[in-house]
DOVOTOR-382403 format. One record per atom (N, C-alpha, C): x, y, z; residue number from 1; atom name; residue in three letters; chain. Coordinates in steps of 0.001 Angstrom, whole numbers. Atoms other than C-alpha are relative to their C-alpha. Example, Ala and Ser with C-alpha at 12.3 -4.5 7.8 and 13.67 -1.06 7.14 Angstrom:
# residues 2
ATOM;890;-1190;0;1;N;ALA;A $
ATOM;12300;-4500;7800;1;CA;ALA;A $
ATOM;900;1200;0;1;C;ALA;A $
ATOM;-820;-1190;-60;2;N;SER;A $
ATOM;13670;-1060;7140;2;CA;SER;A $
ATOM;-770;1090;730;2;C;SER;A $
END
This chain:
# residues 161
ATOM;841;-1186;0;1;N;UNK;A $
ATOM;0;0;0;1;CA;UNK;A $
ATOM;887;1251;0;1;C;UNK;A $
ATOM;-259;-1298;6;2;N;UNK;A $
ATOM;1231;3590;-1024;2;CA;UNK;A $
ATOM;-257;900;1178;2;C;UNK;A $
ATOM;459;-666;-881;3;N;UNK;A $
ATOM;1753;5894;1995;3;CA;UNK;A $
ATOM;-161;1050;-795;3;C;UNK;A $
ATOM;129;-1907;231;4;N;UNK;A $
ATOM;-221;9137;1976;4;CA;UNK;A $
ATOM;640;1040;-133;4;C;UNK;A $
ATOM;-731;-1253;175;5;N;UNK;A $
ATOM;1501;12102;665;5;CA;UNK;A $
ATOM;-528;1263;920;5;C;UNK;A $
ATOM;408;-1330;-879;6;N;UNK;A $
ATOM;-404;14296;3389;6;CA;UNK;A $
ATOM;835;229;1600;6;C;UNK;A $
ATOM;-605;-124;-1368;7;N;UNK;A $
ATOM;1221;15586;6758;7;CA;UNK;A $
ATOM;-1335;1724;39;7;C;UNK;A $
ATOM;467;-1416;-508;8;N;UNK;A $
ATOM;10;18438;9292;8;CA;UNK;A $
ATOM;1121;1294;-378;8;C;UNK;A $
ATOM;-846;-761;-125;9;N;UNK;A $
ATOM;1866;21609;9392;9;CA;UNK;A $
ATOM;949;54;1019;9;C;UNK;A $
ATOM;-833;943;-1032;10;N;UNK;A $
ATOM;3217;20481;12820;10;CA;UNK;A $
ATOM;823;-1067;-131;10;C;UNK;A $
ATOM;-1136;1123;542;11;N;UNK;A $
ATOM;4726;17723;11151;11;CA;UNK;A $
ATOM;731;398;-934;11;C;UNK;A $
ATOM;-1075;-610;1172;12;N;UNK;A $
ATOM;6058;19533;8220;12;CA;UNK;A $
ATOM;1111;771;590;12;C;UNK;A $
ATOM;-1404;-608;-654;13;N;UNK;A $
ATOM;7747;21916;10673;13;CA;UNK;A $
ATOM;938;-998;807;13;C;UNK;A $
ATOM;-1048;755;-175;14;N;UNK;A $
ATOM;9109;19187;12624;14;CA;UNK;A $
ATOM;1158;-983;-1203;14;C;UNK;A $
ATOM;-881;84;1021;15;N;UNK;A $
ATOM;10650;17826;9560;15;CA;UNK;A $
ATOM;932;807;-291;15;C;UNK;A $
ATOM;-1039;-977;526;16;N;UNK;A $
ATOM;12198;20731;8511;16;CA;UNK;A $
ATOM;808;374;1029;16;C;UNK;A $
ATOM;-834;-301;-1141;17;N;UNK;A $
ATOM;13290;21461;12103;17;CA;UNK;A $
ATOM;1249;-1323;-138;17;C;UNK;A $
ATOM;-703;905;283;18;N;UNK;A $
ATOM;15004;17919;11748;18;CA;UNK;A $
ATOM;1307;256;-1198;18;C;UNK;A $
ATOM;-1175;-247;1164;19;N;UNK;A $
ATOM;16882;18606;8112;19;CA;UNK;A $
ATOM;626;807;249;19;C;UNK;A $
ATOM;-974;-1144;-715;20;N;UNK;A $
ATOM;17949;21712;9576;20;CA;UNK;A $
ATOM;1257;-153;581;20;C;UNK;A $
ATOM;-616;185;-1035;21;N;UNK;A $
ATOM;19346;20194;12366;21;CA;UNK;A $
ATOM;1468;-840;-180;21;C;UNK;A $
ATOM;-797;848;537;22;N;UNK;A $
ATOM;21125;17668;10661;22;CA;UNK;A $
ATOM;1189;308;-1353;22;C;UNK;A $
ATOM;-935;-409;955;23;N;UNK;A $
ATOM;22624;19375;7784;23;CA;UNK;A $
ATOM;257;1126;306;23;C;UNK;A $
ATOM;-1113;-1563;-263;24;N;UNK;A $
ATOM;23873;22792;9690;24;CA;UNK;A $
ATOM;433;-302;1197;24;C;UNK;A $
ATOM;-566;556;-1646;25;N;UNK;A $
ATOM;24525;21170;13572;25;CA;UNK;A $
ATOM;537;-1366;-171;25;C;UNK;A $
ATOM;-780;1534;229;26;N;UNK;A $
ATOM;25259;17295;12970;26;CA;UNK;A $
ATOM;743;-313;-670;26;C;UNK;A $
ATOM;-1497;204;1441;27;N;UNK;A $
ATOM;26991;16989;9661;27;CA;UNK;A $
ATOM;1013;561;536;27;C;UNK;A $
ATOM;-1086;-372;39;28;N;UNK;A $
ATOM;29412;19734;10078;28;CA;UNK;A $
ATOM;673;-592;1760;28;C;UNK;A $
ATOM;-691;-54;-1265;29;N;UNK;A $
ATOM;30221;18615;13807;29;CA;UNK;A $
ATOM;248;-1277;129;29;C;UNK;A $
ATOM;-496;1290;248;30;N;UNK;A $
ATOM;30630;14582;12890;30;CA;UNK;A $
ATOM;1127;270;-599;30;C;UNK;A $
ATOM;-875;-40;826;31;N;UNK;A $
ATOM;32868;15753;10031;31;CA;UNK;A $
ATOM;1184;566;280;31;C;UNK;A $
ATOM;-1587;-492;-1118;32;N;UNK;A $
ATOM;35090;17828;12334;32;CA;UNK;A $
ATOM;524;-1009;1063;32;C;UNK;A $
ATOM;-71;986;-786;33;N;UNK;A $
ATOM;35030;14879;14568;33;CA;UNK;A $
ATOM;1261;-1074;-1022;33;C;UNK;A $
ATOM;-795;1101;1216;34;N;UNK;A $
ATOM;36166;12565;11299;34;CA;UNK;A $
ATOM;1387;680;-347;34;C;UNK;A $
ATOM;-1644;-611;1202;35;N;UNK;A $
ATOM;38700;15271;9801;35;CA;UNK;A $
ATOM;911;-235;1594;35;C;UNK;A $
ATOM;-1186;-54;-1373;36;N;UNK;A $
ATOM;40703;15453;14063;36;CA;UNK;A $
ATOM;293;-1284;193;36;C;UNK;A $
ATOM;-890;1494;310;37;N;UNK;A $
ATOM;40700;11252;13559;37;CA;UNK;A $
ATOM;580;-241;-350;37;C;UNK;A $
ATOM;-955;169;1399;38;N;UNK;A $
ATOM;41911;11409;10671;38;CA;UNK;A $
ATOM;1386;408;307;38;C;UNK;A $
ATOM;-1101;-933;-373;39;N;UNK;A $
ATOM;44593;13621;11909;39;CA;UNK;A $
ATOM;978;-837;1028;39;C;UNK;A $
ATOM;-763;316;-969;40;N;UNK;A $
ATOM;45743;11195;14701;40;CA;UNK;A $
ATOM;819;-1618;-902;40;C;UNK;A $
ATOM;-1085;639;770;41;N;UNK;A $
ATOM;47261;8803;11642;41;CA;UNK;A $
ATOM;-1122;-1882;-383;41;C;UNK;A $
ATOM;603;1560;814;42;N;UNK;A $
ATOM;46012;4752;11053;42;CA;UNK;A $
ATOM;-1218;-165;211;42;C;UNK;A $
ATOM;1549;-123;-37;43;N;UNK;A $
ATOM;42353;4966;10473;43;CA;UNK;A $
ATOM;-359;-1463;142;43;C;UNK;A $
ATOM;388;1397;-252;44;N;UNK;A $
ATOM;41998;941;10120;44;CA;UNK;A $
ATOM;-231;-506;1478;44;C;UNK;A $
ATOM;458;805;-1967;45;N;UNK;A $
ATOM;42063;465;14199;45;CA;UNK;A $
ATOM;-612;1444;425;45;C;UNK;A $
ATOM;212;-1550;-514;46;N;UNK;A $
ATOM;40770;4490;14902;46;CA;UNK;A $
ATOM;-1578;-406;-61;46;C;UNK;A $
ATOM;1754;-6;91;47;N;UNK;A $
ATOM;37054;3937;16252;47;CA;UNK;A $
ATOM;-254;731;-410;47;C;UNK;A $
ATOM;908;-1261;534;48;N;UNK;A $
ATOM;36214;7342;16040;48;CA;UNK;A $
ATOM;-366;-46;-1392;48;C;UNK;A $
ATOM;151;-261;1431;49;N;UNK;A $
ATOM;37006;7613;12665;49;CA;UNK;A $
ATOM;-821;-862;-444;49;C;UNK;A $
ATOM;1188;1096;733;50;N;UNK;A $
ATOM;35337;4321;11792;50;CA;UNK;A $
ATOM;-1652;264;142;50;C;UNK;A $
ATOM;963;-373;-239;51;N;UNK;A $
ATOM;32261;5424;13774;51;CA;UNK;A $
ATOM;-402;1501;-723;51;C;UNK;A $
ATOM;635;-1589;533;52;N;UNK;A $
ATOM;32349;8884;12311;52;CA;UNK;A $
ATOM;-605;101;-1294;52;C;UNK;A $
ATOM;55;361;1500;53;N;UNK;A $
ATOM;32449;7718;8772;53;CA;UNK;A $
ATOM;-1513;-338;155;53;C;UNK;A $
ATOM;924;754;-32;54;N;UNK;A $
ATOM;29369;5540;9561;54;CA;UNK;A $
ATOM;-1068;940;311;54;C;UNK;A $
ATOM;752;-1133;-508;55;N;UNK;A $
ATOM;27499;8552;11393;55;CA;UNK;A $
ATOM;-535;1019;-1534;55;C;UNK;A $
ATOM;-195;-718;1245;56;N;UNK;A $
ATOM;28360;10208;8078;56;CA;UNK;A $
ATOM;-1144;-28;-887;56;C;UNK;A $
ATOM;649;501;692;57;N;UNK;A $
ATOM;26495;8161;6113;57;CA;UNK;A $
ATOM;-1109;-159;269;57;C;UNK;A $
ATOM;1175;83;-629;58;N;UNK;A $
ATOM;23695;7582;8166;58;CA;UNK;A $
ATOM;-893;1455;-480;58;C;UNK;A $
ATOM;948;-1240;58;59;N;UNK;A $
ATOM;22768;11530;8400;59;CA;UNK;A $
ATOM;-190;351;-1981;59;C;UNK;A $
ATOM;312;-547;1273;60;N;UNK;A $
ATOM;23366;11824;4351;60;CA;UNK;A $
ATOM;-1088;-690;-285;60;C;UNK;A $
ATOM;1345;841;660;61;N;UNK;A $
ATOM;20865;9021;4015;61;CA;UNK;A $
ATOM;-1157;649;456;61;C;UNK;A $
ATOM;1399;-496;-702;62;N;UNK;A $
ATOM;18344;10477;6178;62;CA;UNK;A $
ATOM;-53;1631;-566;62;C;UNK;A $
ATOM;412;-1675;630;63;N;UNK;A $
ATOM;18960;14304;4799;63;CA;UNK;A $
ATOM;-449;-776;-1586;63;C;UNK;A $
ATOM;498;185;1365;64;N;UNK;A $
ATOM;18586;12612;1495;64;CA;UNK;A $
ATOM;-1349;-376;-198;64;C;UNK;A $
ATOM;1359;674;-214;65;N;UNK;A $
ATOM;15376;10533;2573;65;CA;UNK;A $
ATOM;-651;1341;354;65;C;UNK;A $
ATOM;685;-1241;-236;66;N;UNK;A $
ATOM;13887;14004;4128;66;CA;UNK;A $
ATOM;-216;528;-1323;66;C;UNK;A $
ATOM;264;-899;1210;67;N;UNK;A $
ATOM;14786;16094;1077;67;CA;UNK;A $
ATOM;-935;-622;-935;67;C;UNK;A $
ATOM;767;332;1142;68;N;UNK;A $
ATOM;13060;13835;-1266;68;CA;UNK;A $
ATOM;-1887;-392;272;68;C;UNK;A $
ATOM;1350;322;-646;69;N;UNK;A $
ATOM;10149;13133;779;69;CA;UNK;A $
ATOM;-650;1305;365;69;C;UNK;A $
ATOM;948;-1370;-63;70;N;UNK;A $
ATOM;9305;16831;1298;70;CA;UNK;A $
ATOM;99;194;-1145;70;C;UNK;A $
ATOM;530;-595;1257;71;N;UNK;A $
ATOM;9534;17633;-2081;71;CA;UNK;A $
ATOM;-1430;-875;-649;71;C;UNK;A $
ATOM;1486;506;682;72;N;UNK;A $
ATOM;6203;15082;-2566;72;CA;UNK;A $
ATOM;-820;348;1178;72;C;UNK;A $
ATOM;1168;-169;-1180;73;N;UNK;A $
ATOM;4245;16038;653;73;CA;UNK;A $
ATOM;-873;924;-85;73;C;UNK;A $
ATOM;481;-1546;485;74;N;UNK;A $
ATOM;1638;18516;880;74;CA;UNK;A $
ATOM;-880;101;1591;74;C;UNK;A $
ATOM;420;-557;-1317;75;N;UNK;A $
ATOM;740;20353;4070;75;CA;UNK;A $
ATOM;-1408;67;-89;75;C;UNK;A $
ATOM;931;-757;-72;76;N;UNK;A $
ATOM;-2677;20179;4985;76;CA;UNK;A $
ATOM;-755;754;861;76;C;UNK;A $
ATOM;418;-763;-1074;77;N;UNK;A $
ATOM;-4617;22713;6824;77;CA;UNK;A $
ATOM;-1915;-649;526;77;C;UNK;A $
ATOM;929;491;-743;78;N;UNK;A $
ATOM;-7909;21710;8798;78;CA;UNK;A $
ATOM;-743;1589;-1003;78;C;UNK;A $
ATOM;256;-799;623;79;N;UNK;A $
ATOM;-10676;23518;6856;79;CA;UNK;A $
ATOM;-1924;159;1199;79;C;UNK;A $
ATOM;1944;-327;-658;80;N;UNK;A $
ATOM;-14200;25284;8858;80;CA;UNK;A $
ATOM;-616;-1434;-335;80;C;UNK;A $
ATOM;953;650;407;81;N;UNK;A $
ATOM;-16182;23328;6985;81;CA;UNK;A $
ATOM;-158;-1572;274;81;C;UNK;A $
ATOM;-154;1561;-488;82;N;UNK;A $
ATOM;-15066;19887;8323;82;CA;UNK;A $
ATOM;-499;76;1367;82;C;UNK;A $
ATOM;876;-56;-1220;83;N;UNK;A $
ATOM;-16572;20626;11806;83;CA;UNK;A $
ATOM;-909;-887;37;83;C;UNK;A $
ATOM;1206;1346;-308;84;N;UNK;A $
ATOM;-18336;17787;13245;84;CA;UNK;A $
ATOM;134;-1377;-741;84;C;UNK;A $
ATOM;-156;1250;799;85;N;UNK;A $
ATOM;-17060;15108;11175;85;CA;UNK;A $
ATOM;1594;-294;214;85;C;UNK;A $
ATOM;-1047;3;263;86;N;UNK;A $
ATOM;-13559;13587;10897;86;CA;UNK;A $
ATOM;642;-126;-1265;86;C;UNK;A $
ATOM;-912;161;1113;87;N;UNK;A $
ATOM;-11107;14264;8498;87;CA;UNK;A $
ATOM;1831;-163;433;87;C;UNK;A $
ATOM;-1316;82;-554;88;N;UNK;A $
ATOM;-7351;14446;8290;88;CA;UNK;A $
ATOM;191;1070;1055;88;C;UNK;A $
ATOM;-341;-1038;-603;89;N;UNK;A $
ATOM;-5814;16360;10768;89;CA;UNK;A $
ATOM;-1060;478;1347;89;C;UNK;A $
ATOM;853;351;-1055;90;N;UNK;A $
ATOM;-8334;15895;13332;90;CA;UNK;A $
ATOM;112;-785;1101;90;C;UNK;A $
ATOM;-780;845;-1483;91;N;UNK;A $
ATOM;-8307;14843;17084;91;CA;UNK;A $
ATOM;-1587;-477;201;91;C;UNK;A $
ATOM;1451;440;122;92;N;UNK;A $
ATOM;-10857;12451;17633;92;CA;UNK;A $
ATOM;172;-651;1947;92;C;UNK;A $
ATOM;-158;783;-1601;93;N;UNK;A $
ATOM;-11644;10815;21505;93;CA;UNK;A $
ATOM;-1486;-1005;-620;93;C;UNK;A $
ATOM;399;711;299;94;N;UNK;A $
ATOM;-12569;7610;21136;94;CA;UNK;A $
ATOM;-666;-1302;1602;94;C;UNK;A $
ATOM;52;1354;-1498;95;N;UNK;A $
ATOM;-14624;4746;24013;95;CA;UNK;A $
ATOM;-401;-1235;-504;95;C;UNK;A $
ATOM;-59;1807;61;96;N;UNK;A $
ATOM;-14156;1156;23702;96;CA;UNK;A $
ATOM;-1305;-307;532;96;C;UNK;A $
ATOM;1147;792;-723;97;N;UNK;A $
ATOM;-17173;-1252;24617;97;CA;UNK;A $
ATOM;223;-30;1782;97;C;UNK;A $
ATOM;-797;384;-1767;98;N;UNK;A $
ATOM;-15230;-1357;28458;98;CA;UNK;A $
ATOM;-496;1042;403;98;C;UNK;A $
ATOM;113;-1282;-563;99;N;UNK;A $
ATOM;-15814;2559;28538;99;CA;UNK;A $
ATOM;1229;424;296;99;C;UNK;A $
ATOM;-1248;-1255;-116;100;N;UNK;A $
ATOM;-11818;3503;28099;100;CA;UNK;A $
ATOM;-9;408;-1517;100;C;UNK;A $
ATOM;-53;-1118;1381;101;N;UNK;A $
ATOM;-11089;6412;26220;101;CA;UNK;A $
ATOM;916;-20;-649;101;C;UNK;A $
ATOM;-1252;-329;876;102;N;UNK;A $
ATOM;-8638;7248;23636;102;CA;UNK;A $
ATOM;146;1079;-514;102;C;UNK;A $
ATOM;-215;-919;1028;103;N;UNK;A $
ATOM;-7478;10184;21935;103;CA;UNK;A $
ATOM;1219;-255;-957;103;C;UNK;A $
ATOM;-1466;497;1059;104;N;UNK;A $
ATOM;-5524;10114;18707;104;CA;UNK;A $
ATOM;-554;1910;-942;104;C;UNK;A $
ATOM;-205;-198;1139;105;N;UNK;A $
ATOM;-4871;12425;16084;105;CA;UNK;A $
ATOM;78;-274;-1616;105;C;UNK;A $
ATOM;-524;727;1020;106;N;UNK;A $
ATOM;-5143;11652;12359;106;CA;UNK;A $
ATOM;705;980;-827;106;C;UNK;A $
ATOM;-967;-632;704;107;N;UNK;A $
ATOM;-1691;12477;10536;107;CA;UNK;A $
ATOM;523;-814;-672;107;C;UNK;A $
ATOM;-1033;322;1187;108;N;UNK;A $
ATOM;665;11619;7878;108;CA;UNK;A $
ATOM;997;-1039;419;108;C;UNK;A $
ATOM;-291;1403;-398;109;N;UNK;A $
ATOM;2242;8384;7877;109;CA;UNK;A $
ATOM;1398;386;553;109;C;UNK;A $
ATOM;-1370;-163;-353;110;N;UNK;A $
ATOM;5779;10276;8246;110;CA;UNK;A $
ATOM;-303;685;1457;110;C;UNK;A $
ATOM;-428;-1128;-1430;111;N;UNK;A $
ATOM;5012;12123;11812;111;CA;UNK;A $
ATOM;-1347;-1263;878;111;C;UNK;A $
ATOM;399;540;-1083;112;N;UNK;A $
ATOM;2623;9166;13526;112;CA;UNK;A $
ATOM;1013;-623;833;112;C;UNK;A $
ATOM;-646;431;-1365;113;N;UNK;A $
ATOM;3407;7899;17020;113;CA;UNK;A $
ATOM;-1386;-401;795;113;C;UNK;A $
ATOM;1035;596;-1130;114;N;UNK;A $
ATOM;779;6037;18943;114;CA;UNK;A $
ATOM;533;474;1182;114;C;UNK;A $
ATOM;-582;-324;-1419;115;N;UNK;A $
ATOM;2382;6703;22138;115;CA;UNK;A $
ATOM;-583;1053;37;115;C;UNK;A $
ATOM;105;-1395;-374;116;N;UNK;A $
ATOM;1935;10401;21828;116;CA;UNK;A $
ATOM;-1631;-49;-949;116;C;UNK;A $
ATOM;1439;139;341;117;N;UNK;A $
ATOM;-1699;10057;20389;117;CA;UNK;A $
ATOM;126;492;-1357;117;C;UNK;A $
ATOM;293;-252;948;118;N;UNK;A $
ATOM;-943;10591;16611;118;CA;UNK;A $
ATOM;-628;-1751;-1125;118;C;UNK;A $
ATOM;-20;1661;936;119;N;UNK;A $
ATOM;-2197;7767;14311;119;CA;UNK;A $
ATOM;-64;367;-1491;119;C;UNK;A $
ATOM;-465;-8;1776;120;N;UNK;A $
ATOM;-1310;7274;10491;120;CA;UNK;A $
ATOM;-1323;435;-281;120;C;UNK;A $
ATOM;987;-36;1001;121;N;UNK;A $
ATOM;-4269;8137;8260;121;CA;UNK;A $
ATOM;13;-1041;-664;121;C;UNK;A $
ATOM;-270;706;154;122;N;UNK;A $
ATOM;-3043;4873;6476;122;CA;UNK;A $
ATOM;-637;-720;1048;122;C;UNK;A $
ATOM;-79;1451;-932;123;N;UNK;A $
ATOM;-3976;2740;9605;123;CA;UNK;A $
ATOM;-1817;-56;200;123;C;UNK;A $
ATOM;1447;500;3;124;N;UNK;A $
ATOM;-7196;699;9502;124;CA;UNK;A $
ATOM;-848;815;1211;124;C;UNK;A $
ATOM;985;-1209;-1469;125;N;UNK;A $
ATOM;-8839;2908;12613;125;CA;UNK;A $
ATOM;64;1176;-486;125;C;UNK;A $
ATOM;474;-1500;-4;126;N;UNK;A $
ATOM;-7980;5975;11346;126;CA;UNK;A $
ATOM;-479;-59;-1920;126;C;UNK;A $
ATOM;929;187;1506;127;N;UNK;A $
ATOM;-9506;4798;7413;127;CA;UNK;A $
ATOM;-1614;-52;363;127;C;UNK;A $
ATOM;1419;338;-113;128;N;UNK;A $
ATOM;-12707;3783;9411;128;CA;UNK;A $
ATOM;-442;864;444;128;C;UNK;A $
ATOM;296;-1193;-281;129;N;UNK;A $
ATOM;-12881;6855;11108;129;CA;UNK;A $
ATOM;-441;635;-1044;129;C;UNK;A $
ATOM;100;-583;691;130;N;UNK;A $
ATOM;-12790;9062;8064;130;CA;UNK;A $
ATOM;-1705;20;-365;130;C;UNK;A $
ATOM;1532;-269;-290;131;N;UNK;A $
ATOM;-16424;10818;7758;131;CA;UNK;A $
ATOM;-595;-199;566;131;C;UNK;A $
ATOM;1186;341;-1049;132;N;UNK;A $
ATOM;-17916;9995;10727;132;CA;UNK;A $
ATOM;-211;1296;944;132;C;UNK;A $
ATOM;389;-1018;-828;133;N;UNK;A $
ATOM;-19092;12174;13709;133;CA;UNK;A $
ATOM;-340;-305;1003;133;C;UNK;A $
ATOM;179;612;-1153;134;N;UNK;A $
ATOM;-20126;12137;17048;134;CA;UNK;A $
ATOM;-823;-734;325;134;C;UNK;A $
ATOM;1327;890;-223;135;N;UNK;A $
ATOM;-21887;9670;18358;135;CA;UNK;A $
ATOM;-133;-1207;-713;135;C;UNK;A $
ATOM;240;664;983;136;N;UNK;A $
ATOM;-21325;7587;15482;136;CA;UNK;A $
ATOM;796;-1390;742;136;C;UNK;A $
ATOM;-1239;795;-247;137;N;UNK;A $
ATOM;-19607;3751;15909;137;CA;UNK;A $
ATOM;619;-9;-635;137;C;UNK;A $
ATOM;-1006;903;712;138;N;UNK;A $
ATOM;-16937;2483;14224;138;CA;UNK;A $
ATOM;435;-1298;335;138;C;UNK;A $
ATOM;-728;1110;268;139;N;UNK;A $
ATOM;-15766;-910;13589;139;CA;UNK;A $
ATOM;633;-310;-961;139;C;UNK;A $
ATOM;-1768;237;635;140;N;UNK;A $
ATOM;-12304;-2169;12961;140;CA;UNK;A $
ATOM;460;-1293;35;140;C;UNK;A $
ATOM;-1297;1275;-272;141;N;UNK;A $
ATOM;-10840;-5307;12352;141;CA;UNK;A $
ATOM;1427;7;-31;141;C;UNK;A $
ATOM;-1526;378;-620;142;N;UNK;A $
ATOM;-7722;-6252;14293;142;CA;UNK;A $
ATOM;371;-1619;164;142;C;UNK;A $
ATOM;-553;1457;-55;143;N;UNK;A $
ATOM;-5570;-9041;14837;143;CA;UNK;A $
ATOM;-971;-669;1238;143;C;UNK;A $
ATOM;826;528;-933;144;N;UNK;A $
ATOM;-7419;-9431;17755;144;CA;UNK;A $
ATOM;-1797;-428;-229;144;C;UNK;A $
ATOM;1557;-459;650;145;N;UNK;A $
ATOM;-10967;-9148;16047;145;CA;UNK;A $
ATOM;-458;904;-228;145;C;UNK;A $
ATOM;682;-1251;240;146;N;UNK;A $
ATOM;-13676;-6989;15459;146;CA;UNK;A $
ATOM;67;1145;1106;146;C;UNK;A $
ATOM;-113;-555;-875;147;N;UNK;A $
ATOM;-13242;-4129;17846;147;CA;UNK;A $
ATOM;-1274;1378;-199;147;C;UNK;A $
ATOM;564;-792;742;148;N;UNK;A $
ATOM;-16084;-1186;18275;148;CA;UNK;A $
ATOM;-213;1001;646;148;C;UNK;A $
ATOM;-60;-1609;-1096;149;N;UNK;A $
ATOM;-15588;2512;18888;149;CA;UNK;A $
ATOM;-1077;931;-415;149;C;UNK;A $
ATOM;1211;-1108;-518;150;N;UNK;A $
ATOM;-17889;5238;20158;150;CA;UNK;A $
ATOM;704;1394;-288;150;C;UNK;A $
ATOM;-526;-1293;662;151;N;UNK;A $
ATOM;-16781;8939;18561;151;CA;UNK;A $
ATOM;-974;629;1095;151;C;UNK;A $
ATOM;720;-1475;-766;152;N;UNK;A $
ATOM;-17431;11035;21870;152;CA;UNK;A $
ATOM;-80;1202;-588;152;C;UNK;A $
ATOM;-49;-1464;-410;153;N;UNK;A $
ATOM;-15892;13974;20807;153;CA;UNK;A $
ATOM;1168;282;-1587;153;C;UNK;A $
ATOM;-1220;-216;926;154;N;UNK;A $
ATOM;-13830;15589;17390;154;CA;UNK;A $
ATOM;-99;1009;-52;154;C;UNK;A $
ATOM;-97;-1292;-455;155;N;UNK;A $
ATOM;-12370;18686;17437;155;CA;UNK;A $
ATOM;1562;385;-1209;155;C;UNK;A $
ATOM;-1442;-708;1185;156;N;UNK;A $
ATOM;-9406;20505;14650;156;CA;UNK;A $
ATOM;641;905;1038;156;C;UNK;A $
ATOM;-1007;-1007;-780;157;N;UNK;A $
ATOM;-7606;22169;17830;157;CA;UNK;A $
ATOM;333;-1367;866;157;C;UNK;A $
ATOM;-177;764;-913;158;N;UNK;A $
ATOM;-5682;19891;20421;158;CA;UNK;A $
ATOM;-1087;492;1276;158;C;UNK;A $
ATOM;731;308;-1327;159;N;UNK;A $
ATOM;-7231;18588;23160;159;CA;UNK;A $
ATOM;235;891;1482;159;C;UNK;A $
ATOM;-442;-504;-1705;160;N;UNK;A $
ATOM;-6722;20489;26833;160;CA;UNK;A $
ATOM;-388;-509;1372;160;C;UNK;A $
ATOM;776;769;-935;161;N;UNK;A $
ATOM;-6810;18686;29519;161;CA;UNK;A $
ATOM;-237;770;1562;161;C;UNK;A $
END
């Protein structure tokens, strides 16, 4: 399955905060690390250097993976007119048959984190979500089975607790 080309603007800036970070603070301060190894003579037994090299490579892959992955993304903004329903970019609170709650977010496959309450748009809960509203159920099949949620509450601003 093709991930979604959509992110929040919260995720776009953390991205860019990331490439930033990595190609004007990390690069140049590994590579000064690599060039003062280098400097102390037989690189074949010199961890640093071996590790620095490797560091090296790591951040070009990942500035390279960033750069090419923001040039297909497209920021989207939460629009009025979605009020009362879910769409992307929406914080939904969700209650299980037990009566526990959940809150998630639905975002862009590059900035979810369950932990911190974002979930993919990609992921079967937040596909079944899409157009619903309060009050409404949803059911999801999981590895575990059918599972079926209750849409207390959706809202296009974070939550406050």
């Amino acid at each position: 399955m093709k991930k979604a080309n959509l992110i929040t603007k919260d995720g776009w800036n953390a991205l860019e905060a990331e490439l930033k970070y990595l190609w004007k603070e990390e690069r140049p301060r590994v590579t000064q690390a690599v060039s003062d190894a280098a400097a102390l003579g037989d690189r074949s037994e010199n961890a640093e250097y071996i590790y620095g090299k490797k560091r090296l490579r790591e951040i070009d892959r990942r500035v390279r993976f960033l750069s090419k992955r923001m040039e297909v993304l497209r920021v989207v903004e939460p629009d009025p007119r979605q009020e009362g329903k879910v769409f992307f970019g929406a914080w939904v609170e969700l209650e299980n048959d037990d009566g526990d709650t959940q809150r998630y977010r639905l975002v862009g496959p590059d900035e979810f984190n369950v932990s911190e309450g974002k979930l993919s748009i990609d992921a079967p809960l937040a596909r079944a979500l899409l157009g619903k509203a309060v009050d409404d159920d949803v059911v999801v099949r999981t590895p575990n089975g059918e599972q079926t949620f209750y849409i207390n509450e959706i809202r296009y601003k974070p939550f406050v607790d």
